[in-house]
N, C-alpha and C positions, 0 to 999 in steps of 0.2 A: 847198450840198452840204457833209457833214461831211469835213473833213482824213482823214487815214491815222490821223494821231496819238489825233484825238479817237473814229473809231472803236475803234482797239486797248484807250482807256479803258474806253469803255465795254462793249467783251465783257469786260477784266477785272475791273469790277466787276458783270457780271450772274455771271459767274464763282464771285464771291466767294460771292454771296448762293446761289448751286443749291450750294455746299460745303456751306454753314451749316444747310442744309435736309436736308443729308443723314443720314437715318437712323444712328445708330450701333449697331454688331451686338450679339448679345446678349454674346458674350466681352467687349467692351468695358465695356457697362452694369455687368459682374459686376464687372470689374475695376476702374471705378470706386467701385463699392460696398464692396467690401473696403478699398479705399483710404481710406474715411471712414470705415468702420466699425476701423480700424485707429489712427483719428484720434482715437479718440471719447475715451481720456485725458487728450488732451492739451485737447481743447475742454470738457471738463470742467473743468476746471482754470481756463478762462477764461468760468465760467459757463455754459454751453451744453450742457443734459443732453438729450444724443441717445438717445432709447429705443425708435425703429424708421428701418429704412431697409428699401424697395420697391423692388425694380427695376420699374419698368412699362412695357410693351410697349406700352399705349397711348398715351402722352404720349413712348415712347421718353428717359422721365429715371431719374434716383432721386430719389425720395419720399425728402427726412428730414424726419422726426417727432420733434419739440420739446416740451418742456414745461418752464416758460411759453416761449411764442413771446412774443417780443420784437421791437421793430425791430433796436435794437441787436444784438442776437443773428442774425435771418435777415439785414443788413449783412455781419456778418461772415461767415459762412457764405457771400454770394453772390459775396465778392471773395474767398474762400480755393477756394471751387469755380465753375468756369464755370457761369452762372446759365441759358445753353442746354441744359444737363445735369443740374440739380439743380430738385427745386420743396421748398420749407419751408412743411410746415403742423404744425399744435398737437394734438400727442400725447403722452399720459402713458403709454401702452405698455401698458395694463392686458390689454386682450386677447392682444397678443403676450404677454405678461408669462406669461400662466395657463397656456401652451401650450407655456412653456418651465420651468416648475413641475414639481416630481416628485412621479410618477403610477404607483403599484403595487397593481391590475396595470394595465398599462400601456393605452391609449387611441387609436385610430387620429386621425390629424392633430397629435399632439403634435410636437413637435421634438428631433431626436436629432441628436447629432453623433458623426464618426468619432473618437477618441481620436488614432489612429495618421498623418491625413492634414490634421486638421483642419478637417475640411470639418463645416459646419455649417449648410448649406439643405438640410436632408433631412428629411424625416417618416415615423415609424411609418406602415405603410398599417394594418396588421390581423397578427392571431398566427395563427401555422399548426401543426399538430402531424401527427405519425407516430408510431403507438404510445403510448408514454408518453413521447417527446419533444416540445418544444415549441419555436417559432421565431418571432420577428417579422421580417417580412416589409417591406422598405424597396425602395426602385429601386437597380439594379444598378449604375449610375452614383457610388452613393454607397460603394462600396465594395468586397471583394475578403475572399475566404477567409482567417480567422484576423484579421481586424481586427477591435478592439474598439471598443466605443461606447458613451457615454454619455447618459442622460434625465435631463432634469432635475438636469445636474452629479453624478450619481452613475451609477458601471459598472453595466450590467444584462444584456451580453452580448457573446461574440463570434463572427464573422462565420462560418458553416459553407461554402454554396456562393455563387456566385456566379453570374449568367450576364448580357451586356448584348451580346445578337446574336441575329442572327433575331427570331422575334417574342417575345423571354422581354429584359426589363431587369427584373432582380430580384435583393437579395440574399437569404439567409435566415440569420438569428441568432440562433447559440441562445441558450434563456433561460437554461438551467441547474435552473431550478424553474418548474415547472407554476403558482405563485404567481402569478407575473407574467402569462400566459395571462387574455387577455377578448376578448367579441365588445364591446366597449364604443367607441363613437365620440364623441371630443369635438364638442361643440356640432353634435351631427347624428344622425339616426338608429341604434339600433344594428345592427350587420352579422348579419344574420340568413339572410341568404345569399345566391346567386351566380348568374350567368347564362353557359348557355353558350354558346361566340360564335357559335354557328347559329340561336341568336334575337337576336343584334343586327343591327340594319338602321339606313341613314342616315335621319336626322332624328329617329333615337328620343333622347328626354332621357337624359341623364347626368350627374354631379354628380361633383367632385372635394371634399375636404378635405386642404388643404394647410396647415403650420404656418406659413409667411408670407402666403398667399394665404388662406385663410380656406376657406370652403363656397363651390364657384362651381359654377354650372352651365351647362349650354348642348344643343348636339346634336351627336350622331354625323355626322363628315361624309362619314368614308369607312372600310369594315368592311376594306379589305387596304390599307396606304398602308406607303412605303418612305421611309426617311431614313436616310443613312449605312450602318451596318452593318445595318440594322431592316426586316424584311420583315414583312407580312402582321400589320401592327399596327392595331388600331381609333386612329380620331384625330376627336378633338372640337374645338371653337370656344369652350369656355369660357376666360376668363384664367386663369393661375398667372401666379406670381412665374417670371421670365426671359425675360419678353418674347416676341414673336412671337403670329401669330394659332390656327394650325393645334396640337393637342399629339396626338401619341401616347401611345397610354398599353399598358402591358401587361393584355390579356385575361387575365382569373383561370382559366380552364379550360385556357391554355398555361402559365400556371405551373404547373398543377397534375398536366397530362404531363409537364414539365420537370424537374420538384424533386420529385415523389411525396409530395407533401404535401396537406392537407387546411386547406381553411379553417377558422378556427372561428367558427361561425356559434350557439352558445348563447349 
């Protein structure tokens, strides 16, 4: 029969191993991510050209993406990061690369950042207009009335309303000129138009384009689903970039009570 002593070993190393196995949240993942993507001069420096990083919700790591992947280069990389939290595969970033490229008029799934916050996992969705105004239309996470943003490292707009409660997360930014306005979608269909949410039902297909995440698709799991501040949001099973299985997403026909805007769909 096992001692006191040798049982206490052993729950504290089954202990160990149910820690290591533990999921890490998505706040965590991101802030990992920033963290290397914060690095990324200094490992240049030492060889090491990092020119994507993934947060992934199904391996729960960050994907960095190398080019040339080396041994000597994923080494370093796996003792400067816990190698339970990172995976290193061999990427020249061409496709993030195009997506972060300036695009006038501008492109749903491109990539935009906040000037004013810094933030920069955000994508163009689509341009919306009123009158002879015109707006691009981002998640309301990514921003806040009167903040400015940049595509493709050049200003193209700033921020009008904002709303990220109830069922509307959306900003709207204006363009300033009608120029920048397209139904144009990168590497995907062009947006030609909309559905209103009394014809969506679970398990009908649906499709995201995301600037990190790419064209993903999957199905409706649930037409009213609640998270945090968010009621009466459709929410699909396709991946994005930030982990997790479930995404909400804003119904374009409550933006469109919301903000008194119009898609453009030409």
């Amino acid at each position: 029969m096992k001692d006191m002593k040798e049982i206490k070993k052993i729950y504290k190393d089954d202990s160990k191993i149910k820690f290591k196995q533990m999921k890490k949240s998505e706040k965590e993942l991101r802030s990992l991510n920033d963290e290397i993507r914060l690095d990324k001069d200094n490992l240049a420096k030492e060889g090491i050209a990092i020119n994507t990083l993934v947060t992934d919700g199904e391996t729960n790591k960050v994907i960095i993406g190398i080019y040339p992947l080396t041994e000597e280069a994923k080494k370093k990389l796996l003792t400067k990061f816990n190698s339970d939290e990172v995976e290193i595969v061999e990427d020249n970033g061409e496709f993030e690369e195009a997506r972060t490229s300036k695009y006038r008029p501008l492109q749903g799934g491109l990539n935009i950042d906040n000037i004013e916050s810094g933030k920069g996992y955000c994508t163009h969705g689509f341009s919306a207009n009123s009158s002879s105004w015109y707006y691009g239309i981002t998640a309301g996470h990514c921003g806040s009335a009167n903040d400015r943003f940049n595509q493709g490292g050049s200003y193209y707009g700033k921020g009008y309303i904002s709303k990220n409660s109830g069922n509307v997360d959306a900003v709207a930014i204006t363009y300033g000129q009608s120029s920048y306005s397209s139904n144009d979608n990168y590497a995907a269909t062009d947006f030609s138009s909309w559905q209103d949410e009394s014809e969506e039902y679970v398990v009908q297909s649906v499709c995201m384009n995301g600037s990190y995440s790419g064209v993903r698709c999957g199905e409706i799991t649930s037409t009213y689903y609640s998270i945090r501040n968010h009621y009466d949001m459709p929410a699909a099973d396709y991946y994005s970039q930030g982990g997790g299985s479930t995404k909400a997403y804003t119904q374009i026909e409550n933006f469109v009570n919301s903000f008194n805007l119009s898609p453009v769909t030409w």
